[in-house]
Residue frames as a rotation matrix with the C-alpha (Angstrom) as fourth column:
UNK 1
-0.526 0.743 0.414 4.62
-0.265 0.319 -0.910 -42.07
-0.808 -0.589 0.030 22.85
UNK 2
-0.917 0.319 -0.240 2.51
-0.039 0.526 0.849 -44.37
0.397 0.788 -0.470 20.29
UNK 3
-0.204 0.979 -0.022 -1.47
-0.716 -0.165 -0.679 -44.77
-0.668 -0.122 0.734 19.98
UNK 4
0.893 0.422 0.155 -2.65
-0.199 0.679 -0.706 -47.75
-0.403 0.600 0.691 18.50
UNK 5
0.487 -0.485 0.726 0.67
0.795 0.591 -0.138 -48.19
-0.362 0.644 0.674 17.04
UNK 6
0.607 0.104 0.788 0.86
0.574 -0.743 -0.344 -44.94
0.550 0.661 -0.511 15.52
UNK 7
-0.752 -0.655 -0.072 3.38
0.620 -0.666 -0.416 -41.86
0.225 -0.357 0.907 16.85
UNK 8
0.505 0.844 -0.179 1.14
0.839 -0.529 -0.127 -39.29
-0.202 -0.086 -0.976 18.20
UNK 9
0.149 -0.401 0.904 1.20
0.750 -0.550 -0.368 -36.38
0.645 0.732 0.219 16.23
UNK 10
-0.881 -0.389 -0.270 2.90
0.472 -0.775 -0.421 -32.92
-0.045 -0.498 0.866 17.66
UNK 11
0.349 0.935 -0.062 0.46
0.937 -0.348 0.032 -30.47
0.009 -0.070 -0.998 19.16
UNK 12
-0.724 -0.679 -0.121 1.55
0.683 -0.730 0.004 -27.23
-0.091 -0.080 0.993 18.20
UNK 13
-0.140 0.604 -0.785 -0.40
0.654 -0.539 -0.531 -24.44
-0.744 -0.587 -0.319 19.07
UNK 14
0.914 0.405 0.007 -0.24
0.246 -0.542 -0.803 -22.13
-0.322 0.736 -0.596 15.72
UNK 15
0.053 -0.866 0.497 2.77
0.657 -0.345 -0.671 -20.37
0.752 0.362 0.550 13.29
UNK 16
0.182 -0.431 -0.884 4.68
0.914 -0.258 0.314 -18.35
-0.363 -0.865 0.347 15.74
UNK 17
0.374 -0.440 -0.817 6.81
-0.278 -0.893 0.353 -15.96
-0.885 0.095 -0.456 13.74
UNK 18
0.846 -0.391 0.362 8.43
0.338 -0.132 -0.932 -15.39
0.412 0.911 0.021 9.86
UNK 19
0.467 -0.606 -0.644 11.64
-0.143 -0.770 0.621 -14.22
-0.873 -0.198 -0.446 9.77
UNK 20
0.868 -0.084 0.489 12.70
0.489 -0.025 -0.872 -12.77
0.085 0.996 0.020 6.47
UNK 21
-0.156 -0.861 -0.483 16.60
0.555 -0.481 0.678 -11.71
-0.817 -0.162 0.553 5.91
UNK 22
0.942 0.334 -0.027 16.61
0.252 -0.760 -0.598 -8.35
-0.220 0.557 -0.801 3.89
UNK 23
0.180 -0.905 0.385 18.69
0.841 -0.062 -0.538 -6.66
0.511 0.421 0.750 1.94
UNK 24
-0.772 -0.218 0.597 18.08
0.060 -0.960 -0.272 -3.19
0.633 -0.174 0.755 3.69
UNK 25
-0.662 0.307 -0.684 16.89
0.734 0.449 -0.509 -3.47
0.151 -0.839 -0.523 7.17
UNK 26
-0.574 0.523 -0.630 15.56
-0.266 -0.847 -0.461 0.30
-0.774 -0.096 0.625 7.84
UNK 27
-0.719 0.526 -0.454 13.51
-0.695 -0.542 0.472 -0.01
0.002 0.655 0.756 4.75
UNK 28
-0.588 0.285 -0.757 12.21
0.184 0.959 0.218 -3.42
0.788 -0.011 -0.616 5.35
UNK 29
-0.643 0.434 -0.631 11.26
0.722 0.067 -0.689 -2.10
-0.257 -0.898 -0.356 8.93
UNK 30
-0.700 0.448 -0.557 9.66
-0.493 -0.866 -0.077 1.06
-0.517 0.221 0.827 7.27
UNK 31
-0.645 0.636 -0.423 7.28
-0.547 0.001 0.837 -0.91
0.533 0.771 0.348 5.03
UNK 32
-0.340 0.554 -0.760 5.89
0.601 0.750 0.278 -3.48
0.723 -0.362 -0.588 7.35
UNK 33
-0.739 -0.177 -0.650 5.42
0.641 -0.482 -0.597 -0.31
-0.208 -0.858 0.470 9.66
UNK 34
-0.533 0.564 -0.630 4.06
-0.447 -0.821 -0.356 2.18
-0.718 0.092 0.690 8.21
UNK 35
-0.680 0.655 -0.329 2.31
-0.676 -0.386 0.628 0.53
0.284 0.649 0.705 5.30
UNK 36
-0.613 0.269 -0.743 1.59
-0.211 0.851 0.482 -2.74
0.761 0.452 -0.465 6.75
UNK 37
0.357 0.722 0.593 0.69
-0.667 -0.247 0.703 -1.50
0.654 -0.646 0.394 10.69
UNK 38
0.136 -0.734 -0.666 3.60
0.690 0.553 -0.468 -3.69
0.711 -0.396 0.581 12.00
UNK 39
0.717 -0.496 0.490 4.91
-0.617 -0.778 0.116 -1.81
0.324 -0.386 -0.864 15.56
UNK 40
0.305 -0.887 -0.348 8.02
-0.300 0.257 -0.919 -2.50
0.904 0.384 -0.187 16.52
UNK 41
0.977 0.107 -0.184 8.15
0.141 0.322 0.936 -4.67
0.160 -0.941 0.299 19.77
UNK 42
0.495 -0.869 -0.009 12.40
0.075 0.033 0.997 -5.00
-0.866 -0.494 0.082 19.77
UNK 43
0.619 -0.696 -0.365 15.57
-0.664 -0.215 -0.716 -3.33
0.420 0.686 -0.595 17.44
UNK 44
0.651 -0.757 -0.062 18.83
0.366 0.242 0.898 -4.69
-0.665 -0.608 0.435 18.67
UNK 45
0.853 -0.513 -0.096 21.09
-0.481 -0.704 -0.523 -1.68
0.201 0.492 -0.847 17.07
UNK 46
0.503 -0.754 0.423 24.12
-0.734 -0.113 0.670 -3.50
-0.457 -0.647 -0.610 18.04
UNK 47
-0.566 -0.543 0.620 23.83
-0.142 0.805 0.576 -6.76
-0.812 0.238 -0.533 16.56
UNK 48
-0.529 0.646 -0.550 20.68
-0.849 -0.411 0.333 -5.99
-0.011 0.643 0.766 14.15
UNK 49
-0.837 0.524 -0.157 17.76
0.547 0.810 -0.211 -7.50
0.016 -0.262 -0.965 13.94
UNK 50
-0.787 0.573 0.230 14.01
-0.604 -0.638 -0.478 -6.04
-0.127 -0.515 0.848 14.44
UNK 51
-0.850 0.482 -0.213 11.23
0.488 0.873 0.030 -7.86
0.200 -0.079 -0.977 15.87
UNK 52
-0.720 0.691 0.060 7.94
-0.504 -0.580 0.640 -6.83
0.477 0.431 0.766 14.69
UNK 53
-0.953 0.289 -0.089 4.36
0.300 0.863 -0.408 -7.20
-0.041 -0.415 -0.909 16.13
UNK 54
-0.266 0.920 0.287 0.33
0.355 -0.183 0.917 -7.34
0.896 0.346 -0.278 15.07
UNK 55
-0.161 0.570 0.806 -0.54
-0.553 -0.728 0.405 -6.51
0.818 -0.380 0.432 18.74
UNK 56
0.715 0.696 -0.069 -1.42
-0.641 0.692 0.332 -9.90
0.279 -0.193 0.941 19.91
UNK 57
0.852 -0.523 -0.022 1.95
0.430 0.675 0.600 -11.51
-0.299 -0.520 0.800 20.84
UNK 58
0.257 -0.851 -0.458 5.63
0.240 -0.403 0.883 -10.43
-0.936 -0.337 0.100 21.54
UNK 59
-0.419 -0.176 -0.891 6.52
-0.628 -0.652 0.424 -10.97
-0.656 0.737 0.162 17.61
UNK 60
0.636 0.517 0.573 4.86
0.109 0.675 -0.730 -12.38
-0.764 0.527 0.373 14.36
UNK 61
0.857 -0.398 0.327 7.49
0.249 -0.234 -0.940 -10.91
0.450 0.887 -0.102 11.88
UNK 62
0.593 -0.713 -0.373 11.46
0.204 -0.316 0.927 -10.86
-0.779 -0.626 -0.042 12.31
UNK 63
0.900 -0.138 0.414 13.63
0.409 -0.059 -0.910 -9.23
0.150 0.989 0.003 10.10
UNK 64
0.578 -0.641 -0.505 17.40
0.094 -0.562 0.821 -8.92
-0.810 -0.522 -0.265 9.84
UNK 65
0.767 -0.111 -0.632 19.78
-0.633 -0.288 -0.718 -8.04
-0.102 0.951 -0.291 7.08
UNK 66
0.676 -0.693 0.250 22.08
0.734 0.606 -0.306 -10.31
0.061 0.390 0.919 4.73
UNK 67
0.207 -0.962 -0.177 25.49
0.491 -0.054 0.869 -10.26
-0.846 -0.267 0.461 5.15
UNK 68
-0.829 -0.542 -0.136 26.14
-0.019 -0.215 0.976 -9.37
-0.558 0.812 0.168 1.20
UNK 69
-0.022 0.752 -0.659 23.10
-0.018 -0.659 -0.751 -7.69
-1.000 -0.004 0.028 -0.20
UNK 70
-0.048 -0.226 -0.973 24.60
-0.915 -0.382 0.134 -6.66
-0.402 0.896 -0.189 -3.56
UNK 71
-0.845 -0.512 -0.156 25.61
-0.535 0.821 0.201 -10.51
0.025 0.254 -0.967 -4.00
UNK 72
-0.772 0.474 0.423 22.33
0.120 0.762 -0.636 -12.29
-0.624 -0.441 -0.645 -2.66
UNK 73
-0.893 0.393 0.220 19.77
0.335 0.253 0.908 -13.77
0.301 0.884 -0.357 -4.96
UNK 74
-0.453 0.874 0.175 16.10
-0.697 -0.226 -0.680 -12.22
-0.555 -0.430 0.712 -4.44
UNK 75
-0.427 0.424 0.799 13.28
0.273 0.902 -0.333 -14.42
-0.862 0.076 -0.501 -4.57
UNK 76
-0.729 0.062 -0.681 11.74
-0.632 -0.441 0.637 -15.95
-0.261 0.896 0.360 -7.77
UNK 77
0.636 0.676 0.372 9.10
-0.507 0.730 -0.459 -17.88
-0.581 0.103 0.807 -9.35
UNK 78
0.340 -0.502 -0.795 9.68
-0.642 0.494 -0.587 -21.16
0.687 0.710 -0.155 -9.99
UNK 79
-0.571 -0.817 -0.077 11.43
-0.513 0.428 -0.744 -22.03
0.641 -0.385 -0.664 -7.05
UNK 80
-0.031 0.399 -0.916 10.90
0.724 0.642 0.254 -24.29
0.689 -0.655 -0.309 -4.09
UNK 81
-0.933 0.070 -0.352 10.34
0.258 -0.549 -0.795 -22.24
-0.249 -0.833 0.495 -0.52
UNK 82
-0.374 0.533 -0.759 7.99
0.434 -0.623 -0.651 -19.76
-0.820 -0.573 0.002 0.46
UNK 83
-0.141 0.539 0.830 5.11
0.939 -0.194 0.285 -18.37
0.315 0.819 -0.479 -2.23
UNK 84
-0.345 0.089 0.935 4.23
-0.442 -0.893 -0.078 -15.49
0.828 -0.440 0.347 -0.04
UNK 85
-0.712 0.332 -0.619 2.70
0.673 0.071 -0.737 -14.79
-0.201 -0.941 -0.274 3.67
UNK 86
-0.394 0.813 0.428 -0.60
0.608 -0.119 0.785 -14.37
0.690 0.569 -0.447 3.78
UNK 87
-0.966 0.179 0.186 -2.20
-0.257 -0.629 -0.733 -11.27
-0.014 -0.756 0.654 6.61
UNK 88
-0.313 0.934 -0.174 -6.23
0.810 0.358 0.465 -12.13
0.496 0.005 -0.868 7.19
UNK 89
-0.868 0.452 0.206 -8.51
-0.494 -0.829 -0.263 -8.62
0.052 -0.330 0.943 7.64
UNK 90
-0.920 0.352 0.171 -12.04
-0.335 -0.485 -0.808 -8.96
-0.201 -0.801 0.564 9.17
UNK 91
0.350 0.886 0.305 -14.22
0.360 0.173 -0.917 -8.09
-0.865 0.431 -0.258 6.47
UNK 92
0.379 -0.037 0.925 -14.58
0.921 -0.083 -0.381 -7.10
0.091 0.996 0.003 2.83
UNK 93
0.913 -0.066 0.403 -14.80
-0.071 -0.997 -0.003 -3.07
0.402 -0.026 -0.915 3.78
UNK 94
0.840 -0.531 0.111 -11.46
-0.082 0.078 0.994 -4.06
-0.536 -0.844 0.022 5.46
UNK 95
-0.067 -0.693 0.718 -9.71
0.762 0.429 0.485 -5.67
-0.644 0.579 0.500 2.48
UNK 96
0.632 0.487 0.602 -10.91
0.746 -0.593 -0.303 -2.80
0.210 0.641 -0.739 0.37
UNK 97
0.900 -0.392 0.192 -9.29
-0.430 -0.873 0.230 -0.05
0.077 -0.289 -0.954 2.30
UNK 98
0.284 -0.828 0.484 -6.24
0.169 0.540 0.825 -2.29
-0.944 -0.153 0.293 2.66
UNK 99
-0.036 -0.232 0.972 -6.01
0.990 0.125 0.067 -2.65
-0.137 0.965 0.225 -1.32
UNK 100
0.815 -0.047 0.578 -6.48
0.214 -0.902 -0.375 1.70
0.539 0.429 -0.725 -1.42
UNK 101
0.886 -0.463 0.007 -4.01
-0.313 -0.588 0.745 2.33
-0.341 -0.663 -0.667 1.66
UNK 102
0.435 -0.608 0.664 -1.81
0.700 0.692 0.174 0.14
-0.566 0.389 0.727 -0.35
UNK 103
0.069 -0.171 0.983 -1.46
0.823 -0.546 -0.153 2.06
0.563 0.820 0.103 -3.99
UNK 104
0.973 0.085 0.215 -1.62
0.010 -0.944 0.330 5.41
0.231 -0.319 -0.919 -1.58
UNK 105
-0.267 -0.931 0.249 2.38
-0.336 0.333 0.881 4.06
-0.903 0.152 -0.402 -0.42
UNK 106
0.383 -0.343 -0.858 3.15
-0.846 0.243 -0.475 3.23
0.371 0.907 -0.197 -4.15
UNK 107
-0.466 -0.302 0.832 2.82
-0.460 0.886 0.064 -0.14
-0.756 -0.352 -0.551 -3.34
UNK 108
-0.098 0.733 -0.674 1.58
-0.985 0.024 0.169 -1.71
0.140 0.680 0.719 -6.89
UNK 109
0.114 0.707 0.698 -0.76
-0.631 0.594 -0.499 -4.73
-0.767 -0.384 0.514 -6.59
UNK 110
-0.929 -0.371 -0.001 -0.06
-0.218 0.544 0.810 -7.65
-0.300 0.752 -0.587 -8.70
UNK 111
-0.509 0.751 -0.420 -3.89
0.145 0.556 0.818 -9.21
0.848 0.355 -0.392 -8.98
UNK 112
-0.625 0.479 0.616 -6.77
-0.698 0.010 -0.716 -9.17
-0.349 -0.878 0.328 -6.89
UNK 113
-0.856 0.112 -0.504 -8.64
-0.164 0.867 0.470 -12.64
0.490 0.485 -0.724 -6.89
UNK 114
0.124 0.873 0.472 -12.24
-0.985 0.049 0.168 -13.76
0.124 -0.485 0.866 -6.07
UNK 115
-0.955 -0.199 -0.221 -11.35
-0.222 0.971 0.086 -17.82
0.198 0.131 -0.972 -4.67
UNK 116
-0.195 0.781 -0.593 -14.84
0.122 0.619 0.776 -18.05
0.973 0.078 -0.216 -3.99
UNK 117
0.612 0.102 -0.784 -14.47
0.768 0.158 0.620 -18.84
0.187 -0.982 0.019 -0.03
UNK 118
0.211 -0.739 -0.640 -12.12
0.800 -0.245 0.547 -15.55
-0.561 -0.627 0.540 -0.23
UNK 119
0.882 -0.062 0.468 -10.91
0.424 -0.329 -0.844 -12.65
0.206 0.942 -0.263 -1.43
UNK 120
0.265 -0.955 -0.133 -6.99
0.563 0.041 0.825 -11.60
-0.783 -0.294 0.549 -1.93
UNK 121
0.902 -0.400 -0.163 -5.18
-0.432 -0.834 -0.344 -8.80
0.001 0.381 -0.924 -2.71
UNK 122
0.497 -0.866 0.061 -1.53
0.848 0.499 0.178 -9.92
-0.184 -0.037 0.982 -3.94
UNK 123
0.899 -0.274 0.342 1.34
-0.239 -0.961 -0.142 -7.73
0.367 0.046 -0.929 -3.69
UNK 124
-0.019 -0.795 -0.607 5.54
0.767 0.378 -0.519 -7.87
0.641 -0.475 0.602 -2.33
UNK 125
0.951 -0.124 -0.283 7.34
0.087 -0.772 0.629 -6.26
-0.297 -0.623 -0.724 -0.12
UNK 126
0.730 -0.372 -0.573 10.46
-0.671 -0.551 -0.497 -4.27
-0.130 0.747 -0.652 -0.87
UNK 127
-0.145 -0.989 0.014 12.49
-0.738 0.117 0.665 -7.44
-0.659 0.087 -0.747 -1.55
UNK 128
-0.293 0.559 -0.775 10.00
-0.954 -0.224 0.199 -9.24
-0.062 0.798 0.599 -3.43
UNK 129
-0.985 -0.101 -0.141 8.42
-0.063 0.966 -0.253 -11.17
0.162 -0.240 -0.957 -1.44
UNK 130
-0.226 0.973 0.046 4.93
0.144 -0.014 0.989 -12.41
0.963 0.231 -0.137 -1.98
UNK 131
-0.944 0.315 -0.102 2.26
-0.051 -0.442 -0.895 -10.88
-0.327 -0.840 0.433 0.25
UNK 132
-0.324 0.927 -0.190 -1.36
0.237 0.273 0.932 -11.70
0.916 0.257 -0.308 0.33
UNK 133
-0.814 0.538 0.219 -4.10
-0.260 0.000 -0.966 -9.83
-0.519 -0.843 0.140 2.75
UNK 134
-0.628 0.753 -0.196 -7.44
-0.337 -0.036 0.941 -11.41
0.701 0.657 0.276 2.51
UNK 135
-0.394 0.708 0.586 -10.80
-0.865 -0.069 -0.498 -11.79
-0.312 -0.703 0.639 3.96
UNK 136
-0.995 -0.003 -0.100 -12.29
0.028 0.950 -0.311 -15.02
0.096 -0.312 -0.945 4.64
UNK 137
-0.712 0.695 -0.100 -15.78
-0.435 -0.326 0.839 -15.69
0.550 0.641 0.535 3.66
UNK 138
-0.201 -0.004 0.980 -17.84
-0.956 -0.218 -0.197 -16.72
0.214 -0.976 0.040 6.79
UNK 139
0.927 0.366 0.084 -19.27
-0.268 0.800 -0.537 -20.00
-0.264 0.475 0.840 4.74
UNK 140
0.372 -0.255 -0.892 -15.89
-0.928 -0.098 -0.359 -20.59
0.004 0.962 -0.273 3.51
UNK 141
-0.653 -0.364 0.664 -15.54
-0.420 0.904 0.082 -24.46
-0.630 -0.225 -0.743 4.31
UNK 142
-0.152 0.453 0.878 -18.41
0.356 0.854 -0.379 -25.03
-0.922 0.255 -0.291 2.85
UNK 143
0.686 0.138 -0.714 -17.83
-0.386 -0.763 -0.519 -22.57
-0.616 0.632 -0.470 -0.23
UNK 144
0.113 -0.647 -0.754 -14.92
-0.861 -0.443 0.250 -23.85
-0.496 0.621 -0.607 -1.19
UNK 145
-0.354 0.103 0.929 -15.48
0.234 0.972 -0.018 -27.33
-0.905 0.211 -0.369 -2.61
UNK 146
0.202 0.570 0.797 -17.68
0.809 0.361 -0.464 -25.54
-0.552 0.738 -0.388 -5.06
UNK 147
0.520 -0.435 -0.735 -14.97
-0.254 -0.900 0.353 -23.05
-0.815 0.003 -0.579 -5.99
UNK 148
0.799 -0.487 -0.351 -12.30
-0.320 0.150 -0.936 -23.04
0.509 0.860 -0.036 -8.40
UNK 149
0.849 -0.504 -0.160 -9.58
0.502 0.672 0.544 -25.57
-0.167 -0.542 0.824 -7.65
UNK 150
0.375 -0.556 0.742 -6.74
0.879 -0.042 -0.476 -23.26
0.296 0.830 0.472 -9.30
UNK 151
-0.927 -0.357 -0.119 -7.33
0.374 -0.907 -0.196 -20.30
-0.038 -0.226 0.973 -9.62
UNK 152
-0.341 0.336 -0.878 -9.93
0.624 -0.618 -0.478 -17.44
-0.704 -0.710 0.001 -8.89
UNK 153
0.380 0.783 0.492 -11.95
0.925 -0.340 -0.172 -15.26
0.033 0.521 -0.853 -10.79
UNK 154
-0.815 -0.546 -0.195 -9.81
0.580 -0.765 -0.281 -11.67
0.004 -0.342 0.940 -11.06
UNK 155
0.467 0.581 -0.667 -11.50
0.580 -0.771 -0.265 -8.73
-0.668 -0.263 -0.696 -9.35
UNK 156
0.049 -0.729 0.683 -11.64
0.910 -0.250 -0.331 -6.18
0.412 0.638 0.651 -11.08
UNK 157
-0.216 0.263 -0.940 -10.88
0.752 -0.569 -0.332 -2.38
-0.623 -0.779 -0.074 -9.67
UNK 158
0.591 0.275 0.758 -12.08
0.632 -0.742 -0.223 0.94
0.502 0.611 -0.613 -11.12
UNK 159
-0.035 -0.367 0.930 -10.29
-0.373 -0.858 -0.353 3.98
0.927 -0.359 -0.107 -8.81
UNK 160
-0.786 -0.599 -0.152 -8.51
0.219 -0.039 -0.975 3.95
0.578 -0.800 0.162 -6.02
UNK 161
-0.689 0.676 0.262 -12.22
-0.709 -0.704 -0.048 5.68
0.152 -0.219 0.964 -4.44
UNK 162
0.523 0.851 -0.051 -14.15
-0.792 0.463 -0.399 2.62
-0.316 0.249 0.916 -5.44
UNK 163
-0.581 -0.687 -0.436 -11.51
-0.739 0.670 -0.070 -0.52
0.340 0.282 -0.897 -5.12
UNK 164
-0.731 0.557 0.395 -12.48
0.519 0.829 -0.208 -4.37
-0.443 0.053 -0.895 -5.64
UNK 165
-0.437 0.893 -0.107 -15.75
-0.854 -0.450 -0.262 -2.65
-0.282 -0.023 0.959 -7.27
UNK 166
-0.181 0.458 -0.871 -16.79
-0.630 0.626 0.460 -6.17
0.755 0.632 0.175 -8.65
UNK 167
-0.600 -0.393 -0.697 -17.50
0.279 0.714 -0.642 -7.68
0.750 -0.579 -0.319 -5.47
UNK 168
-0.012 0.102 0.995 -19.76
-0.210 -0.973 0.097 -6.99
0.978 -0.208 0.033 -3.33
UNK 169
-0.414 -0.531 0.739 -19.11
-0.854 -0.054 -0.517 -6.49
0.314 -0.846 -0.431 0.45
UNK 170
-0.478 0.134 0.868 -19.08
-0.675 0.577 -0.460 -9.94
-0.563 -0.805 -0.185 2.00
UNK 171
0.268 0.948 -0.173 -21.17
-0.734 0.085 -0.674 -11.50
-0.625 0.307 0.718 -0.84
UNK 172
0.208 -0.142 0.968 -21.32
0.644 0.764 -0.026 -13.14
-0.736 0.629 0.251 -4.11
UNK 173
-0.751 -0.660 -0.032 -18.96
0.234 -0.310 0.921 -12.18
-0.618 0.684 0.387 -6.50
UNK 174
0.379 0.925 0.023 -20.98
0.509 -0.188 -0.840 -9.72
-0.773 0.330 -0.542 -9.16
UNK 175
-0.338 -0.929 -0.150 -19.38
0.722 -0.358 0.592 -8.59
-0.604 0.092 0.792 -12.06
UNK 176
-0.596 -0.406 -0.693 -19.54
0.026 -0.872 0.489 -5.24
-0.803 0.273 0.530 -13.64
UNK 177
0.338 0.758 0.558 -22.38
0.442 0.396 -0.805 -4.90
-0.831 0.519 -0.201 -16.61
UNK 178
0.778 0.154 -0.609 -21.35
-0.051 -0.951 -0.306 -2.36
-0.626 0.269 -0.732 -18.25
UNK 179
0.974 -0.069 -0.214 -18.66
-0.212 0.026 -0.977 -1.93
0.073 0.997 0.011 -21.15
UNK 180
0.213 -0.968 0.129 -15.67
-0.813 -0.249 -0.526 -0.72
0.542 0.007 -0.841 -19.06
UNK 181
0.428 0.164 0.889 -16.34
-0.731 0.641 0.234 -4.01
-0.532 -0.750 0.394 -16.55
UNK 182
0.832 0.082 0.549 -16.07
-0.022 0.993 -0.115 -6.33
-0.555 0.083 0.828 -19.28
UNK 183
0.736 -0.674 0.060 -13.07
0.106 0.028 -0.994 -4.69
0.668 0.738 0.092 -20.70
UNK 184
0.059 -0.656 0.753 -11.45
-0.996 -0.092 -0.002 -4.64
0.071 -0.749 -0.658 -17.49
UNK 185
0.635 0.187 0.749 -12.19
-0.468 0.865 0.181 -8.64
-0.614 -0.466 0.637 -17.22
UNK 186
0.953 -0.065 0.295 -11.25
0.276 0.582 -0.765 -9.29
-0.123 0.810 0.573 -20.38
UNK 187
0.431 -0.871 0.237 -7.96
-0.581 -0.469 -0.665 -7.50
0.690 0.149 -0.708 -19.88
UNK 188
0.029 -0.181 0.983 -7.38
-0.938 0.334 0.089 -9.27
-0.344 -0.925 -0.160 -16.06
UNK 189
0.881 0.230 0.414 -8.27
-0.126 0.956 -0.264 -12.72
-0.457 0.181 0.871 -18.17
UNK 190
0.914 -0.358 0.190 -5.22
0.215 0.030 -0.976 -11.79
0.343 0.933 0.104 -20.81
UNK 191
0.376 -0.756 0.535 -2.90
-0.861 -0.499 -0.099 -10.96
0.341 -0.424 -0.839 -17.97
UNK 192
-0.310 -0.182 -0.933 -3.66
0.080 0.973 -0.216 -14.23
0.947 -0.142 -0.288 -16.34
UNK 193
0.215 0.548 -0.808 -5.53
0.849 0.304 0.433 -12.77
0.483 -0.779 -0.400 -13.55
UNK 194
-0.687 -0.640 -0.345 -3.74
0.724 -0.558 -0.407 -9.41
0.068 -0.529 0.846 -12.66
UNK 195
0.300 0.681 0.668 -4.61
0.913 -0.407 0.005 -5.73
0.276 0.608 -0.744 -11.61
UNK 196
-0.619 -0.569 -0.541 -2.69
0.699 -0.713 -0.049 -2.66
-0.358 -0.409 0.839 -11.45
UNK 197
-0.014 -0.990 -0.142 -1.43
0.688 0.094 -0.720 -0.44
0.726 -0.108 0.680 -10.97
UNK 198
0.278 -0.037 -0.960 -0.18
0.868 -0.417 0.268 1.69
-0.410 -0.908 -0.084 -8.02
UNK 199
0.993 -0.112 -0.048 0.42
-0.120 -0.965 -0.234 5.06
-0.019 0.238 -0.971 -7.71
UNK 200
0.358 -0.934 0.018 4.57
0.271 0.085 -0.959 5.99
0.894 0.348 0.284 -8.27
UNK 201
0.353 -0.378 -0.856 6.86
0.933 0.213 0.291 5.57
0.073 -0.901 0.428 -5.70
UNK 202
-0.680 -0.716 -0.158 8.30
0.725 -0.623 -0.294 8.62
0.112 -0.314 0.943 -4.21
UNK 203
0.003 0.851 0.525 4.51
-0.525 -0.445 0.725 10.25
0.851 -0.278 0.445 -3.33
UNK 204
0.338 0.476 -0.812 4.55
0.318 0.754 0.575 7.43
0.886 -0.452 0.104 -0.91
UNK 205
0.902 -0.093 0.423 4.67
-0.420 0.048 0.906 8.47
-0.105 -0.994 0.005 3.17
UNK 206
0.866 -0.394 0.307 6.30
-0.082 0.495 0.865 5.57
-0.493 -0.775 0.396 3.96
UNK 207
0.228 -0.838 -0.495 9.45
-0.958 -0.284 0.040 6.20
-0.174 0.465 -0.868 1.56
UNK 208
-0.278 -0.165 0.946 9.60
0.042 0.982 0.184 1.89
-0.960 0.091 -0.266 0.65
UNK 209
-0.450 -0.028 -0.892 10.48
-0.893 0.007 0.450 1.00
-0.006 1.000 -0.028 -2.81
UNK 210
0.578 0.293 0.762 8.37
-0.358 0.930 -0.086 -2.04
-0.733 -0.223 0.642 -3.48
UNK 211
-0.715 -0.626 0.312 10.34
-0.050 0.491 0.870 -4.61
-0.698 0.606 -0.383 -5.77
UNK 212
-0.553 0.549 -0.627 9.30
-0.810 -0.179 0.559 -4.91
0.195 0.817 0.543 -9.46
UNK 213
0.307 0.748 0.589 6.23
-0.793 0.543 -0.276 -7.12
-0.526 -0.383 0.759 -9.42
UNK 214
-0.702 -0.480 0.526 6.38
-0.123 0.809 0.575 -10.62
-0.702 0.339 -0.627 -11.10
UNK 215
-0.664 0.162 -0.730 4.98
-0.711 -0.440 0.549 -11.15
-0.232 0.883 0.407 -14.33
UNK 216
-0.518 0.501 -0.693 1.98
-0.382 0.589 0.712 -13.26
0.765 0.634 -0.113 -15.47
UNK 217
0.336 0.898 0.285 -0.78
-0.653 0.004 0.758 -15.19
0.679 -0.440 0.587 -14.02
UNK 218
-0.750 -0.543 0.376 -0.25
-0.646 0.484 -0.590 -17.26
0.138 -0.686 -0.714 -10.71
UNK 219
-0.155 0.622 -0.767 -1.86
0.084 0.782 0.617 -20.94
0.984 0.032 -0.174 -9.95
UNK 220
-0.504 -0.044 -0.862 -1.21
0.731 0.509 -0.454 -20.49
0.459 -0.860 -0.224 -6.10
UNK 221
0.330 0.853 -0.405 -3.69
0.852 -0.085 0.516 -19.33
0.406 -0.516 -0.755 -3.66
C-alpha cells in the first residue's frame, strides 16, 4: 500500500524480546534473576531455552546456550551488532539503589554517566554483554539538544551507602566541592569516563561471575 507515492511505513507496536545465546545457561538465568529481577515465565529442560519476564508481557529476554561455548567468540568493542540493552528505572532514588544492589552481587560497574536528559549506570552480564539501567529525566526532549552530543559528564560515586553522590535526585547535575570530588573527577576524566569498582565475586547471593569489564572510555550512549 503507497501514500502519495511513498510505501507506508510498518506500524510496529514496540521491541518485543532480546534473545541472547550464552555460554552457560543456568548462570545466565541466575543473573538476570536474581540480580536483575527477571522471573522466569518458561524453561524448556528438554530442548533448552529460558524465557524471561519484567512482569508486563509473556517475555522481554530469551536466553539459550551455544552449541560450542569453549570455541565461541564473546562480544567485543569495535564490532558491528549490539552495544548493550538498555533497562529504564522510574526515578533517580531508583537508579541509585540499582547501581548499590549491583556491586552487593559483585557485579563491577564500568562508568556511571550524567547525558544531561539522563542518567546511566553501565555494566555486562556474565558473557559480556553491555547493560545500561537508566533514568530518564522528565524534560528530557527538551534537555537534550543542550547536552553533550558524545559523551556525558562521569558521575562520580563515594560508598556503596551514598552511590551517584554527584547528582542530585532528579536534578541538575552538581558536582562534589570538596578535594576528594575533584579527585574522583579528575580520575573518571583520565579513565575516559569510568567508575568502579564492585565488591569481589564469590560474596555475591546470586553466585554470577560477571565478565571482565572493557577497558577505556565509551562514545555510545
Amino acid at each position: 500500500m503507497t501514500v502519495a507515492g511513498r510505501a507506508e511505513m510498518i506500524k510496529l507496536a514496540g521491541i518485543g524480546h532480546v534473545l541472547l545465546r550464552v555460554a552457560d545457561e543456568e548462570a545466565s538465568k541466575c543473573f538476570y534473576r536474581d540480580v536483575l529481577g527477571f522471573r522466569v515465565a518458561e524453561q524448556d529442560p528438554e530442548h533448552g531455552g529460558v524465557f524471561m519476564t519484567l512482569g508486563d508481557g509473556f517475555h522481554a529476554l530469551d536466553i539459550t546456550k551455544h552449541p560450542s561455548p569453549g570455541t565461541a567468540r564473546r562480544p567485543e568493542r569495535g564490532e558491528l551488532g549490539l552495544v548493550h540493552i538498555a533497562f529504564k528505572v522510574g526515578s533517580y532514588a531508583a537508579l541509585r539503589e540499582a547501581y548499590t544492589h549491583l556491586l552487593e552481587n559483585g557485579v563491577e560497574i564500568q562508568r556511571a554517566v550524567d547525558h544531561v536528559c539522563q542518567r546511566s549506570v553501565y555494566f555486562t552480564d556474565p558473557d559480556g554483554n553491555g547493560l545500561e539501567i537508566y533514568y530518564e529525566m522528565p524534560n528530557a526532549l527538551t534537555l537534550f539538544p543542550n547536552g553533550p552530543r558524545r559523551r556525558g559528564r562521569a558521575i562520580a560515586a563515594k560508598r556503596p551507602r551514598r552511590p551517584l553522590a554527584g547528582v542530585a535526585h532528579g536534578g541538575v547535575a552538581r558536582p562534589r566541592r570538596d578535594g576528594q570530588g575533584r579527585a574522583l573527577a579528575a580520575a573518571a576524566r583520565a579513565r575516559g569516563g569510568g567508575i568502579k569498582k564492585a565488591a569481589p565475586c564469590g560474596a555475591a547471593p546470586s553466585r554470577c561471575t560477571p565478565a571482565p569489564p572493557r577497558t577505556g572510555g565509551e562514545r555510545e550512549r
